[in-house]
N, C-alpha and C positions, 0 to 999 in steps of 0.2 A: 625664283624664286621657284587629286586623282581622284579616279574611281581608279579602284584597286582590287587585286584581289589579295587575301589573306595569303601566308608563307606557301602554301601549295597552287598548282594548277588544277583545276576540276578536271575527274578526267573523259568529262563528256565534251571537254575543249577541243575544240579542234586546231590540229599544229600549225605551227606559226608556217608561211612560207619561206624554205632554206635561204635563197640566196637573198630576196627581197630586204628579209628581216635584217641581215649582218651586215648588209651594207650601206656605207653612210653614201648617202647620194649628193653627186657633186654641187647643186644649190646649196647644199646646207655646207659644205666646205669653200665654199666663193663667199659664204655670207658670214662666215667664218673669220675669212680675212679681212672683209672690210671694214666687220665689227673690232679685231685687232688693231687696227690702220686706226681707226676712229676713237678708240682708248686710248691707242698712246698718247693721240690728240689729245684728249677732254684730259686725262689726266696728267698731260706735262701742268696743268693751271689750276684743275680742281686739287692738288695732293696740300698745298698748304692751308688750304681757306679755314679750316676750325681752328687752330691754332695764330692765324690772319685775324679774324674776326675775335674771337675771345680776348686773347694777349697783345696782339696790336691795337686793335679797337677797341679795348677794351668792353667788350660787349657782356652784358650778364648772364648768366646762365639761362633764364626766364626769354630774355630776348633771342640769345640763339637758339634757344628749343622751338621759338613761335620762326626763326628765319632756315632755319634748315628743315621743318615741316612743312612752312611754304612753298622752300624749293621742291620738296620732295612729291608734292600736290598740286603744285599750282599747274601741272599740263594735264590735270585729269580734264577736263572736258576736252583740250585741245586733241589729247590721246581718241577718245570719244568719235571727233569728229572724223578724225586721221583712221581711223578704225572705220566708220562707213563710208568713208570714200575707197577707200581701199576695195571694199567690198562690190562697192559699181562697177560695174566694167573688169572687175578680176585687173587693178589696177594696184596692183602692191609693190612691185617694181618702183611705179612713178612715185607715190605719196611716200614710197621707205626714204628713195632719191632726195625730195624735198625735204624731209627731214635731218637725211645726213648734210645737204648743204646749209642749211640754216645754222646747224650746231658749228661746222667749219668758218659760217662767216663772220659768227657771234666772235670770233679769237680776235678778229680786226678791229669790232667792237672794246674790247678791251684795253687792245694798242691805240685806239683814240680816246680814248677815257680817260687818259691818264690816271691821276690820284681821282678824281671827283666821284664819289662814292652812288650820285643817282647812274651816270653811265655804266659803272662795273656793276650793277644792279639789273641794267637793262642788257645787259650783255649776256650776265649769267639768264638771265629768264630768256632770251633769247635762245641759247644754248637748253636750256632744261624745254622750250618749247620742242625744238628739232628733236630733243627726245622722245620726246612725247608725240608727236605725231611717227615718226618712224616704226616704233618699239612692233606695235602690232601688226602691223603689215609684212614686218622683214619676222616675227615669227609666224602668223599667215603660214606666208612664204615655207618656213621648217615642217609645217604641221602636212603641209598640202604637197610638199615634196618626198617623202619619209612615207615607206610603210608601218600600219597602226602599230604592230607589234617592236617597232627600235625607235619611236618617237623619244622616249626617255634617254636613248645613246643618241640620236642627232643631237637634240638639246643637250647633254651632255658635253657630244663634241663642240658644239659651235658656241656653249657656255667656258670653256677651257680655253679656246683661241682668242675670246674676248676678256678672258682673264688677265692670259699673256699680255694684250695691249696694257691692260690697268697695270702690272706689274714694272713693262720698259715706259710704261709712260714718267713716274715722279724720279726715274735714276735718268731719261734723256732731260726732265728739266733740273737736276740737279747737276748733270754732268756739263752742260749747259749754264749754267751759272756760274760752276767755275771755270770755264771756258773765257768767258764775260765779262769776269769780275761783278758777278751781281748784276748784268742787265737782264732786266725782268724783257724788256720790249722784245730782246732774242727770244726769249720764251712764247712770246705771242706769237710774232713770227713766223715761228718754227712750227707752233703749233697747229695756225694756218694752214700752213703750207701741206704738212699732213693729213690733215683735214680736207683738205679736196683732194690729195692720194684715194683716200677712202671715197671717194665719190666717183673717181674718175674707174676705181673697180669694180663699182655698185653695176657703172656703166655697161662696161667692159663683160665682166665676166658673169652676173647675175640674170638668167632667164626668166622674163615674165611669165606670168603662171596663165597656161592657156584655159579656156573655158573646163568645166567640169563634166565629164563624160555621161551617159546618159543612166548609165549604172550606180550614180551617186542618190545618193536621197535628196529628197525637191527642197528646198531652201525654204525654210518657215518663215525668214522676213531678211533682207537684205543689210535693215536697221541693226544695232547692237543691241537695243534693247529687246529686242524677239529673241534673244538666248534664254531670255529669262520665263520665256514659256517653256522649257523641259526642266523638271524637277529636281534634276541629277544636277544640271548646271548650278540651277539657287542654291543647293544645298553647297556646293563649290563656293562659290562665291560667298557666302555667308562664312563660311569657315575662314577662308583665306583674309576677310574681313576682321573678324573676329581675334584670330590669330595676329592678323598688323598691328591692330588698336594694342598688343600688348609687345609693339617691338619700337626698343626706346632709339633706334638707330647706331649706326657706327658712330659716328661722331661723338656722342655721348660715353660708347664706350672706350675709344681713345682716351676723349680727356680724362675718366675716369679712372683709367690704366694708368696714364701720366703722373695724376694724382699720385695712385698708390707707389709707384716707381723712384719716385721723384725724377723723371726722365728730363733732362735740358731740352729748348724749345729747340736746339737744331736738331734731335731723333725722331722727336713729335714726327714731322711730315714722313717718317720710313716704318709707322707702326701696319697701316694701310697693305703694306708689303708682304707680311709675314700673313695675315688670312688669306690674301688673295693667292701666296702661294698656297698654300691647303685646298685651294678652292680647285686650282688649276690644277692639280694632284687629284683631286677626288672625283671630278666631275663627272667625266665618264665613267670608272666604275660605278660609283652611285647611280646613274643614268643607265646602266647597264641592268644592275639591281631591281632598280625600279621595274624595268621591263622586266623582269625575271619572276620578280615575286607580287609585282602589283606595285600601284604610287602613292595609295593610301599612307601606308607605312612607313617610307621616307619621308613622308612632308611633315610627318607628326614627329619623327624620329629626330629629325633637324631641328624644330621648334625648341626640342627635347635638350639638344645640343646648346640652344641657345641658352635658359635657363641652364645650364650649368655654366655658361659664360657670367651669367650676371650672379652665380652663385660662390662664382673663384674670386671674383672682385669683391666677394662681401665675406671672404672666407678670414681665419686667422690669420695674424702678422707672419707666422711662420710661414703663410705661402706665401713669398713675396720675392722681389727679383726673379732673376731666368725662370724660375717655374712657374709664375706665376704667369709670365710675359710669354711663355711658349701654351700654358695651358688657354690663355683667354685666346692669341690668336687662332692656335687649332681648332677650337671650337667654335668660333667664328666662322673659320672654314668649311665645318663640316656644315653648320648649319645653311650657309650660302648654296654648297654643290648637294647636297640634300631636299636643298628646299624650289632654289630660280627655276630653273631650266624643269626636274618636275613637276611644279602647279602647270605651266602651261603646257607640258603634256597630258597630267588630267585632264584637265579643260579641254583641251583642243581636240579629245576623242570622244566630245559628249556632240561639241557642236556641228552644224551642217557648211558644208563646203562653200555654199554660198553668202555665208554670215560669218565665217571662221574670225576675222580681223578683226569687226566689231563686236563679236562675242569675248573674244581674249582682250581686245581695247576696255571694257565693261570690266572684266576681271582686275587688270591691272588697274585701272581708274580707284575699282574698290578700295584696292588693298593699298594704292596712293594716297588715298583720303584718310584711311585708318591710321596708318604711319603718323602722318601728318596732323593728327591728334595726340595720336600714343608720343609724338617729340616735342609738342607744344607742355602737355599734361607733365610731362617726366621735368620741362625746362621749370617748371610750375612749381611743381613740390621739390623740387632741388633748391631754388632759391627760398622757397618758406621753412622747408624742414632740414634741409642739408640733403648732402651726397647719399650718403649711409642709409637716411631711413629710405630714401625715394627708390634708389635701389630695392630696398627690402618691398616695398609697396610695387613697385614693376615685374618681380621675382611671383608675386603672389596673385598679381591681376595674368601673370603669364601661367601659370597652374591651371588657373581657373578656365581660363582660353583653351588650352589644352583639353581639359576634358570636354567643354564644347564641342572641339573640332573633331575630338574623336567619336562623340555621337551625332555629330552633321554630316562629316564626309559619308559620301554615298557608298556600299558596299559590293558595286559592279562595275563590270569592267564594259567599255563603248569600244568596240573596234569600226570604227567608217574604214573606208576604201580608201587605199590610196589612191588619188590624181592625175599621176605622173606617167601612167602607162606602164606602172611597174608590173612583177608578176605577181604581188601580191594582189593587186585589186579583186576586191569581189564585195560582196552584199553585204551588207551591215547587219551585226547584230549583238544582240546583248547578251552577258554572260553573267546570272548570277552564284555569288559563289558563297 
């Protein structure tokens, strides 16, 4: 999904370290792949569910806005806690570990569930739990390996690699199906079985992050909620807040593409594909950017992207078919490698080394909860008012969020030390610009 600086460098700044900076450090490419590994997984099974749910189940629109903002929220606290444990004992290795196993064993979940719709309920929350406890410890992880000035390209790369997974995940279960003739249970399976791949690399090749050197700044609370004593961070948070509450979700805008399309429900599950390539294309440059010019700009500039997403979908009949289907998914795109992997590189250059996991768990939790509003509110006004106006009313609450975030986000840049014994490490300090 910054502090930033404006399109220039100050040039009382002082230069980045050469070799430190351009290099991605091998943690953040192990985490890379097990994030890959662990996509393919989650999405051989996640790539049908809106199309499952809506048109199988017939489910309303109102009720999938309140069940897909559930899922979307329901591990903020779990994230939360997953985030201060993480933070004890500099244990982001163990807590990331437990969370990729949980999601892997949630797939078994599934394959005994049969049709009974409380088990694949409890299976999916299972799965969006091990999300949720992972997420921040394995960025932790990126933030505290990476020096300050390429945090925007690690996340980058290691947002690209776990794109990839989302992208071979919904073609190994479709290729898979017909392999089967339609057994879902291979899918399960399979997806399993993947699924502890990605753990058994977490193992393998993932270094625990040793204590933090004596040159780092003293940790203000080991809690998550001690991030929210530096200014720069709440002012983060509130943004990135503020900004969810007006992001109606993917799924919404699938179906909503579908609509205009009139696409048949066997394309449905391959729209998923076309942003996530965009995203996997953009990532790192974007993430390169960002560190170039600041992450203020990107985050707002992606928001920026979104809003023109929900503005193609409400545009004239004339834009409709291929152009219409390549403008929403690019934009999609832009707005995902624009926006993921930069928040919590802003973020993660405000907070202190010893809080990093529960401060970025606090962030994500936010902007969890917001979503998880903004898809219940959007399922709301879709069923009372129709498709067309709810759009038009999510179009104009995202405006609005916009200029918010452009007078919340903080306007400096936090460089902390890198961790890692890199050559960058050194004293922390702030740059205003």
């Amino acid at each position: 999904m910054y502090l930033a600086t404006t399109g220039r460098r100050e040039a009382s700044a002082p230069p980045s370290t050469g070799g430190a900076g351009r290099r991605v450090p091998g943690t953040v490419l192990a985490l890379g792949t097990v994030s890959l590994v662990t996509d393919v997984s989650s999405e051989m099974v996640t790539a049908v569910l809106p199309l499952y749910l809506v048109l199988g189940l017939g489910l309303s629109p109102l009720q999938f806005g309140f069940l897909d903002g559930l899922m979307g929220g329901a591990a903020a606290i779990v994230r939360l806690l997953g985030g201060h444990a993480a933070d004890r004992g500099h244990r982001y290795k163990r807590v990331a570990g437990i969370g990729y196993a949980l999601s892997a064993c949630s797939r078994l979940g599934l394959l005994l569930a049969g049709g009974a719709t409380a088990g694949i309920a409890a299976a999916l929350a299972a799965d969006r739990v091990g999300k949720g406890i992972r997420t921040a410890p394995r960025d932790a992880l990126i933030t505290l390996s990476s020096h300050p000035d390429g945090l925007g390209r690690s996340f980058g790369v290691h947002r690209a690699m776990d794109t990839a997974g989302a992208l071979l995940g919904p073609l190994a279960a479709f290729a898979l199906l017909w392999a089967t003739a339609g057994a879902y249970d291979a899918v399960f399976v399979a997806s399993f079985c993947v699924g502890l791949l990605g753990v058994l690399l977490l193992v393998l090749y993932v270094p625990g992050h040793r204590p933090v050197p004596h040159t780092a700044p003293a940790p203000r609370s080991g809690k998550a909620f001690g991030a929210l004593r530096d200014p720069a961070f709440r002012r983060i948070l509130g943004a990135a807040s503020l900004l969810g509450a007006a992001t109606i979700g993917d799924a919404f805008v699938y179906l909503l593409l579908q609509r205009r399309l009139g696409l048949s429900s066997g394309w449905f599950p391959l729209l998923p594909l076309g942003a996530a390539a965009g995203y996997l294309l953009l990532a790192v440059p974007l993430g390169r950017v960002a560190d170039r010019v600041g992450r203020r700009l990107p985050f707002l500039y992606g928001h920026l992207a979104l809003l023109g997403t929900y503005l193609a979908l409400l545009a004239p009949t004339r834009l409709t078919g291929p152009p219409l289907l390549v403008t929403v998914l690019a934009l999609l795109g832009v707005f995902y490698a624009a926006t993921d992997g930069v928040l919590m590189a802003l973020a993660g250059s405000t907070l202190p080394a010893d809080g990093r996991a529960g401060g970025l768990a606090l962030l994500q939790s936010g902007q969890a909860v917001a979503r998880m509003l903004a898809a219940a509110g959007f399922g709301a006004a879709w069923t009372v008012w129709g498709p067309d106006p709810a759009l038009w009313a999510a179009a104009a609450v995202l405006l609005a969020a916009l200029a918010g975030g452009w007078a919340l986000l903080p306007r400096v840049r936090s460089a902390l030390p890198a961790t890692d014994g890199s050559p960058g490490s050194q004293t922390p300090e702030r740059r205003t610009v």
